[in-house]
VMD Tcl script that draws the C-alpha trace (Angstrom):
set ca {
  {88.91 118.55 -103.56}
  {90.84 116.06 -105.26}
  {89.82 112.45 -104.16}
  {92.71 109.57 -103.88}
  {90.79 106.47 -105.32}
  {92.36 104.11 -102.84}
  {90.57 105.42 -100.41}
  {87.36 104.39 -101.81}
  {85.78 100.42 -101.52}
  {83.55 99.10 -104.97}
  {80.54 101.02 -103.51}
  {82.30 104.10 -102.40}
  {83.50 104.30 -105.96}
  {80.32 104.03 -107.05}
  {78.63 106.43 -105.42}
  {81.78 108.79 -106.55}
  {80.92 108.00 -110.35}
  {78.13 108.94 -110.02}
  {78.66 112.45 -108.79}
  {80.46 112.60 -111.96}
  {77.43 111.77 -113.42}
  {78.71 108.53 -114.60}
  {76.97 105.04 -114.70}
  {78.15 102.92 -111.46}
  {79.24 100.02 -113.67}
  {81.88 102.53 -114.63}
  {83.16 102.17 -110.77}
  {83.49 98.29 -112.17}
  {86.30 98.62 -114.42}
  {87.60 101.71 -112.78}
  {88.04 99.59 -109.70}
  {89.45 96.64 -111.73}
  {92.31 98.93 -113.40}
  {93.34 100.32 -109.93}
  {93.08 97.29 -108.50}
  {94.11 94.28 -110.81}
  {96.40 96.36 -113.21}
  {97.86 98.77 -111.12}
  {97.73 101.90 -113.23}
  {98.18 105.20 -111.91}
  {97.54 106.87 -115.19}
  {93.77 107.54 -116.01}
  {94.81 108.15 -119.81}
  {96.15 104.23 -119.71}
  {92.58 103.04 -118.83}
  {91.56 102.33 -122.60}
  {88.17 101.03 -122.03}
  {86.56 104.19 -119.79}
  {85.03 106.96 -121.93}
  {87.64 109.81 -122.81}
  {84.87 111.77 -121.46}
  {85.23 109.95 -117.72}
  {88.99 110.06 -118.20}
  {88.73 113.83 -118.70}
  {86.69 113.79 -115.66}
  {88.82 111.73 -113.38}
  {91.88 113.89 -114.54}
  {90.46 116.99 -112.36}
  {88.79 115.26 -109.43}
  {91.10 112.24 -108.48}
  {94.27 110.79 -108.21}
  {95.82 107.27 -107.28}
  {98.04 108.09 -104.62}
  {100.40 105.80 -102.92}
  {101.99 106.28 -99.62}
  {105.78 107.90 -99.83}
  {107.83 105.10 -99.15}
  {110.92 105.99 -96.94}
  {112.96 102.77 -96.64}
  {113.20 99.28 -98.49}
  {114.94 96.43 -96.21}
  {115.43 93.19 -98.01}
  {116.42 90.03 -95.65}
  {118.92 87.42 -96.33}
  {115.67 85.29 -96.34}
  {113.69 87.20 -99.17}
  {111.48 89.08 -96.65}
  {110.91 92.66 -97.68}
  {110.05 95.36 -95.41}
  {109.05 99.04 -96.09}
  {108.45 101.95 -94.12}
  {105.98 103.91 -95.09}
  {105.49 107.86 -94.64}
  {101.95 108.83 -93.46}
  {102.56 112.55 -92.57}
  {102.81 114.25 -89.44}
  {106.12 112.73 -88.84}
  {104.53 109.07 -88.47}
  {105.55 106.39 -90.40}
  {104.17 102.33 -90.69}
  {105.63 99.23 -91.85}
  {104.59 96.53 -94.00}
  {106.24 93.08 -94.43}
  {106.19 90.25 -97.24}
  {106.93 86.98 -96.35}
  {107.66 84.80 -99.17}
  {106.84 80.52 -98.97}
  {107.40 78.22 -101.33}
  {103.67 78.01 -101.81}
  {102.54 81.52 -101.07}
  {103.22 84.80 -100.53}
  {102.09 86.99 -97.34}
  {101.93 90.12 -96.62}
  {101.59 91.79 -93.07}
  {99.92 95.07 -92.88}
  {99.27 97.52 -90.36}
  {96.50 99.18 -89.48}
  {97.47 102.13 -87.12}
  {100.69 104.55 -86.76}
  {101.39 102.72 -83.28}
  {99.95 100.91 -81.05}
  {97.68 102.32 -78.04}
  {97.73 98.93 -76.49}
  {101.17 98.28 -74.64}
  {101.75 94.88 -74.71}
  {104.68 94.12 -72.89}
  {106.97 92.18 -75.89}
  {106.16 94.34 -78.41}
  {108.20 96.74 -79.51}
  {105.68 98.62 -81.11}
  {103.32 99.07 -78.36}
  {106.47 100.72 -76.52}
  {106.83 103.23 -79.92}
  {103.11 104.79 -78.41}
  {100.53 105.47 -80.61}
  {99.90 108.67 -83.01}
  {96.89 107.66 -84.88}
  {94.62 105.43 -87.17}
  {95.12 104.57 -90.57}
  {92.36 105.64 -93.10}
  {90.86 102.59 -95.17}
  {92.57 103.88 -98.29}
  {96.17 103.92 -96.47}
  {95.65 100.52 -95.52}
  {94.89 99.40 -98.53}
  {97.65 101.21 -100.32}
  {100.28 98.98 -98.60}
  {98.62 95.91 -100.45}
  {98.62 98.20 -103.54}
  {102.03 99.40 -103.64}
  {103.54 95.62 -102.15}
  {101.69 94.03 -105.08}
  {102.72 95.98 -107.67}
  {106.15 96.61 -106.46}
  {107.07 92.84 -106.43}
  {105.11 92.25 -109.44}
  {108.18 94.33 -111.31}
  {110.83 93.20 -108.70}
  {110.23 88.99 -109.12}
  {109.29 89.66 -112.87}
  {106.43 87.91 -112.22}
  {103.18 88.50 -114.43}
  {100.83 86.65 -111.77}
  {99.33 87.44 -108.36}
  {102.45 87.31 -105.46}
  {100.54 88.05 -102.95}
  {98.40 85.21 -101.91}
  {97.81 86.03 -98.14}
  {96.99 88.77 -96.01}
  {97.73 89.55 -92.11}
  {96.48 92.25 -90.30}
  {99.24 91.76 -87.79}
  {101.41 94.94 -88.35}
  {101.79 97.90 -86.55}
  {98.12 98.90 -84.65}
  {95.06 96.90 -83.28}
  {93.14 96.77 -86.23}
  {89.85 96.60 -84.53}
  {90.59 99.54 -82.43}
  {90.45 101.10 -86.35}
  {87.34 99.35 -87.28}
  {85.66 102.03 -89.56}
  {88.60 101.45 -91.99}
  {89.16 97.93 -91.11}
  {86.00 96.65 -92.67}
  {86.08 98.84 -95.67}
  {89.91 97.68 -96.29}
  {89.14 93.80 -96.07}
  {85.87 94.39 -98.55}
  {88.45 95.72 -101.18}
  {91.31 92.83 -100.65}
  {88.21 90.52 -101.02}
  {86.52 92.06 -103.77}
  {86.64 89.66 -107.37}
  {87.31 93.02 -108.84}
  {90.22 93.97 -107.07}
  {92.77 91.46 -105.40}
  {89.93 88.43 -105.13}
  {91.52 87.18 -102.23}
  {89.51 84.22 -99.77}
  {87.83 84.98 -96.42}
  {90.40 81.96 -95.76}
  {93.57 83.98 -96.53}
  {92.92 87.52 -94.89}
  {92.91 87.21 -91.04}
  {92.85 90.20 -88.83}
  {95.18 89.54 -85.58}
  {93.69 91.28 -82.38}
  {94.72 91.42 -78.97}
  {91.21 90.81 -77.87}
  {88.74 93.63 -78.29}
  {85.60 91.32 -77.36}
  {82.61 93.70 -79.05}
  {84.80 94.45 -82.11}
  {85.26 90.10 -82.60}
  {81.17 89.92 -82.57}
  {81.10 92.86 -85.30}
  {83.81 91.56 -87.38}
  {81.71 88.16 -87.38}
  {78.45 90.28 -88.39}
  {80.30 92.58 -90.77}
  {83.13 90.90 -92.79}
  {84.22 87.46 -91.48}
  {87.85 86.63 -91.82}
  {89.99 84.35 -90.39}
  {90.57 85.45 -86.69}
  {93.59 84.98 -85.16}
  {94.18 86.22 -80.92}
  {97.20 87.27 -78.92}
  {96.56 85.14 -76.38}
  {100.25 84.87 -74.53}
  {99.01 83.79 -71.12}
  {97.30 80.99 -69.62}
  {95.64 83.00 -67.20}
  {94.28 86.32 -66.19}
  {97.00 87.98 -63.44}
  {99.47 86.83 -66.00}
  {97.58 88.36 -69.50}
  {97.01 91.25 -67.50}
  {101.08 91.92 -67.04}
  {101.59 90.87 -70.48}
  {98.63 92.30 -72.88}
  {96.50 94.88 -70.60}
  {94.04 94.75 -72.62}
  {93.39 91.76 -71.03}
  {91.72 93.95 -67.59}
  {88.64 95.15 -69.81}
  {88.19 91.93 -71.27}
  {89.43 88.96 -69.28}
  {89.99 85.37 -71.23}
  {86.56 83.90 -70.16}
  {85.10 87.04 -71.78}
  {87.80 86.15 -75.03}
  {87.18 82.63 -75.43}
  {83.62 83.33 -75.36}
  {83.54 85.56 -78.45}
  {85.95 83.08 -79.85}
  {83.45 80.35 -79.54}
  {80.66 82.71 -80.98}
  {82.47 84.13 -84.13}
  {83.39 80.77 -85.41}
  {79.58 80.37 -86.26}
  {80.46 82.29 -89.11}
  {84.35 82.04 -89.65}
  {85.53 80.92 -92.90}
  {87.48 78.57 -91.16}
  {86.80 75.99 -88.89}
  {89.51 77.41 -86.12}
  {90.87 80.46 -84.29}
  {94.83 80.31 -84.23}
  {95.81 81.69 -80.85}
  {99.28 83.53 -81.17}
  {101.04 83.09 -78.21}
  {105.25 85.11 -78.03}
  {107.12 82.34 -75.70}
  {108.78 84.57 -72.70}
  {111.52 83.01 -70.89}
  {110.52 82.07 -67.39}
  {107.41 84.29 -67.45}
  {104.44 82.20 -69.48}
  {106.40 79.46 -70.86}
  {106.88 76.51 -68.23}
  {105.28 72.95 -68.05}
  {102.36 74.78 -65.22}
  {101.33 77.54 -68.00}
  {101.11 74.84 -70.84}
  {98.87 72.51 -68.39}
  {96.86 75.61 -67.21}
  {96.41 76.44 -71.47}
  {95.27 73.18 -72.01}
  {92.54 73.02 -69.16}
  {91.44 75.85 -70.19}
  {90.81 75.24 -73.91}
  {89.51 71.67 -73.07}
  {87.18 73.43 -70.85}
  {85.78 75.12 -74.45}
  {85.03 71.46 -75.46}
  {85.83 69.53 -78.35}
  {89.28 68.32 -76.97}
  {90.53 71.87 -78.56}
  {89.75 70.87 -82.21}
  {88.14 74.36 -82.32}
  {91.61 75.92 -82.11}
  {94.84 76.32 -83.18}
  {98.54 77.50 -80.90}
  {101.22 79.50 -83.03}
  {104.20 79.89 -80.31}
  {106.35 82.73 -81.55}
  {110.12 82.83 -80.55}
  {110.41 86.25 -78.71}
  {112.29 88.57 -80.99}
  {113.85 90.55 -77.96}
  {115.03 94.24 -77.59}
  {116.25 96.38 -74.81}
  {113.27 97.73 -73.60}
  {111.44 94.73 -72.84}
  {113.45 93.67 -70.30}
  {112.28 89.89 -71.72}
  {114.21 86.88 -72.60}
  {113.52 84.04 -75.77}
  {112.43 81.11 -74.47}
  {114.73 78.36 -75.63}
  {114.51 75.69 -78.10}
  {114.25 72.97 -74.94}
  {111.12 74.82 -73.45}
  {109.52 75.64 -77.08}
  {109.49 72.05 -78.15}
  {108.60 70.74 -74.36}
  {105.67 73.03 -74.47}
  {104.42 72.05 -77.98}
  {104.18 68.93 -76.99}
  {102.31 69.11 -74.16}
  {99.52 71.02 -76.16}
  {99.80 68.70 -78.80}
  {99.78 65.49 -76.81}
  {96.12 67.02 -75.88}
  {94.53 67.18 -78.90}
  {95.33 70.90 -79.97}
  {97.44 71.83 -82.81}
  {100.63 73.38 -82.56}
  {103.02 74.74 -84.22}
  {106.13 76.88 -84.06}
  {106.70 79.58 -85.94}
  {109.47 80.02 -88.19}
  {111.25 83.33 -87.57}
  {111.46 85.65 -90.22}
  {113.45 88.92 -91.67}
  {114.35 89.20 -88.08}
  {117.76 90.30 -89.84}
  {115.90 93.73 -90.82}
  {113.62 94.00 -87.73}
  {110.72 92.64 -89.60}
  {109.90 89.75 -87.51}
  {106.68 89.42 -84.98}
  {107.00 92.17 -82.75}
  {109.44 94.24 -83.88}
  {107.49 96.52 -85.98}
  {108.17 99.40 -84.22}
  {108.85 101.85 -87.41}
  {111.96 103.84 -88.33}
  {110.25 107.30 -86.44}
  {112.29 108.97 -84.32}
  {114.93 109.26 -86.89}
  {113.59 108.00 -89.85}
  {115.09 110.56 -92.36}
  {118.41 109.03 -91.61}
  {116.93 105.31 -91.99}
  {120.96 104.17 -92.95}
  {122.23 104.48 -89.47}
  {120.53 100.81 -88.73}
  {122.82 99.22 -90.38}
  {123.07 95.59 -90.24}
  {124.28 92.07 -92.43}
  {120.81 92.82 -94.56}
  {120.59 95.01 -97.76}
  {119.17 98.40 -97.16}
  {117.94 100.74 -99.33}
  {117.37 104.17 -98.67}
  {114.46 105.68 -100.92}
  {114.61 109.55 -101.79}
  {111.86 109.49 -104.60}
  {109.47 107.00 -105.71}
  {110.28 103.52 -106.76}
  {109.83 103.12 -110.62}
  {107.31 100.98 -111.46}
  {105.77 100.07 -114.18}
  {102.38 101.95 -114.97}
  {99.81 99.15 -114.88}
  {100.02 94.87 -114.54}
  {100.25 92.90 -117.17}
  {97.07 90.64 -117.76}
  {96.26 88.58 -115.08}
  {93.33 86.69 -113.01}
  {93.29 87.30 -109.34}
  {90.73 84.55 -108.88}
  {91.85 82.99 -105.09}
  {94.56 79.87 -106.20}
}
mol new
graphics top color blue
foreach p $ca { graphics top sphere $p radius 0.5 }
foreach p [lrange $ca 0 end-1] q [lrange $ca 1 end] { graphics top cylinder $p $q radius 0.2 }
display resetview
């Protein structure tokens, strides 16, 4: 059976080379041309043996995922839709800053946990993403704007688990995923710029902070339980006490000094002067005046079956500063590619119709993809040594 080398971390290749009967430091520069350069083509790796290459030829492959659909925002947000078989498809998202580039990844085709603003946990959920098709989003994103920017350096600077899925619902792939965007030989990314977004799957926080520690950010959205509850069920198997806790515990070992709590502002349902009081009580009660913390509030990117409003500006700003006049750090996000339904919450994936993707229509550029985007066959030079 012919193995697709994305799916495979530095010691997973390893152990593949040597069933080939190949030294493991082979899986080194193997790893590094996949990786770092980008090539596809095993005859393009110039410093493996022609024997390995021979090898590789009938056992593997570098495989990307079929891409479907390329959206491009007025804003210079790109999103993709992915193909991942059985009539499932994911999307990714880059977000370009002046000062770096992030990408947003998901994790699972769907979402099995229903929160109520997100228009992905209303698409259902079909299944988990292997570790090689999460990776593959990085892979492709990299090397795709690589070409598209003309750029010979790294674009991609940051990584978010906070696409379609729970990613530590998918935890066996999870972990294997983050070790390759952290690996020196492959995209050398920081602990500090990969977080992993979860809803609150308490056990899964403790092994993340065991296994691979990232930076953790929480869908919090509530300031208390009957509320969280309504809005992220989750919330019934593991109430906020229970989340805070594990909060508290995994920052022992975070690579930052804070957990950002996301937190979607909802018109008239979590976002009035009582919730941000009740928030700050109960992050004071944590300690530290809430130094341990940060608050991201999102702008609710609405759609029909929701049945939820945006906050407005007036309540937004009102409720930042209540949070911030206490010591915790808040900020509002900036909304992004919302043009192209790329913005938090509205990854919900072109599926029900997705082989005629040009019926969404909007201001934005679409591009519909029947084949393969051509690429170039490997990078250029480069370091991927964290900026």
């Amino acid at each position: 059976m012919t193995a697709n080398l994305l799916d495979f971390d530095l010691e997973g290749l390893a152990g593949f080379c040597e069933r080939l009967g190949e030294k493991r430091f082979r899986a080194v520069q193997l790893f590094r041309w996949i990786h770092q350069k980008g090539a596809t083509e095993f005859d393009d790796m110039s410093d493996l043996a022609k024997s390995l290459r021979e090898k590789l030829k009938t056992s593997a492959v570098v495989r990307a995922l079929p891409v479907l659909s390329q959206h491009i925002s007025a804003d210079g947000t790109i999103k993709w839709l992915f193909d991942v078989g059985g009539g499932n498809a994911i999307e990714t998202v880059f977000i370009p800053e002046d000062d770096r580039g992030t990408l947003c990844v998901s994790s699972q085709a769907g979402c099995a946990v229903g929160c109520r603003f997100c228009s992905t946990g209303h698409q259902g959920f079909s299944r988990n993403l292997s570790a090689g098709e999460i990776i593959a989003q990085l892979w492709f994103a990299e090397r795709f704007l690589r070409s598209h920017l003309e750029r010979g350096e790294r674009v991609i600077s940051n990584v978010v688990m906070m696409g379609m899925g729970e990613p530590l619902q998918n935890y066996s792939a999870l972990v294997p995923a983050l070790r390759v965007m952290l690996d020196d030989h492959a995209y050398g990314l920081s602990r500090r710029r990969v977080t992993v977004s979860t809803s609150g799957v308490v056990p899964m926080i403790d092994r993340l902070g065991q296994d691979c520690p990232v930076a953790l950010a929480v869908s919090l959205h509530a300031s208390n339980d009957p509320l969280r509850n309504e809005l992220v069920p989750l919330n019934r198997k593991y109430p906020i006490a229970e989340l805070l806790a594990a909060c508290r515990r995994y920052l022992a070992v975070a690579p930052r000094d804070f957990v950002t709590f996301e937190y979607c502002m909802l018109d008239g349902v979590n976002d009035t002067p009582a919730h941000a009081a009740e928030l700050v009580a109960l992050i004071q009660a944590q300690g530290e005046r809430g130094s341990w913390c940060k608050f991201n509030l999102i702008p609710f990117n609405p759609f029909p079956a929701s049945g939820l409003i945006r906050s407005s500006a007036t309540s937004v700003a009102r409720f930042a500063k209540t949070l911030s006049d206490a010591g915790i750090v808040t900020t509002i996000r900036k909304t992004r590619g919302d043009d192209i339904d790329a913005a938090c919450g509205q990854l919900a994936g072109d599926v029900k119709d997705r082989t005629n993707v040009t019926t969404r229509m909007s201001k934005h550029r679409i591009v519909k993809i029947e084949a393969a985007i051509t690429l170039p066959n490997a990078f250029n030079e480069n370091t991927f040594n964290d900026q």
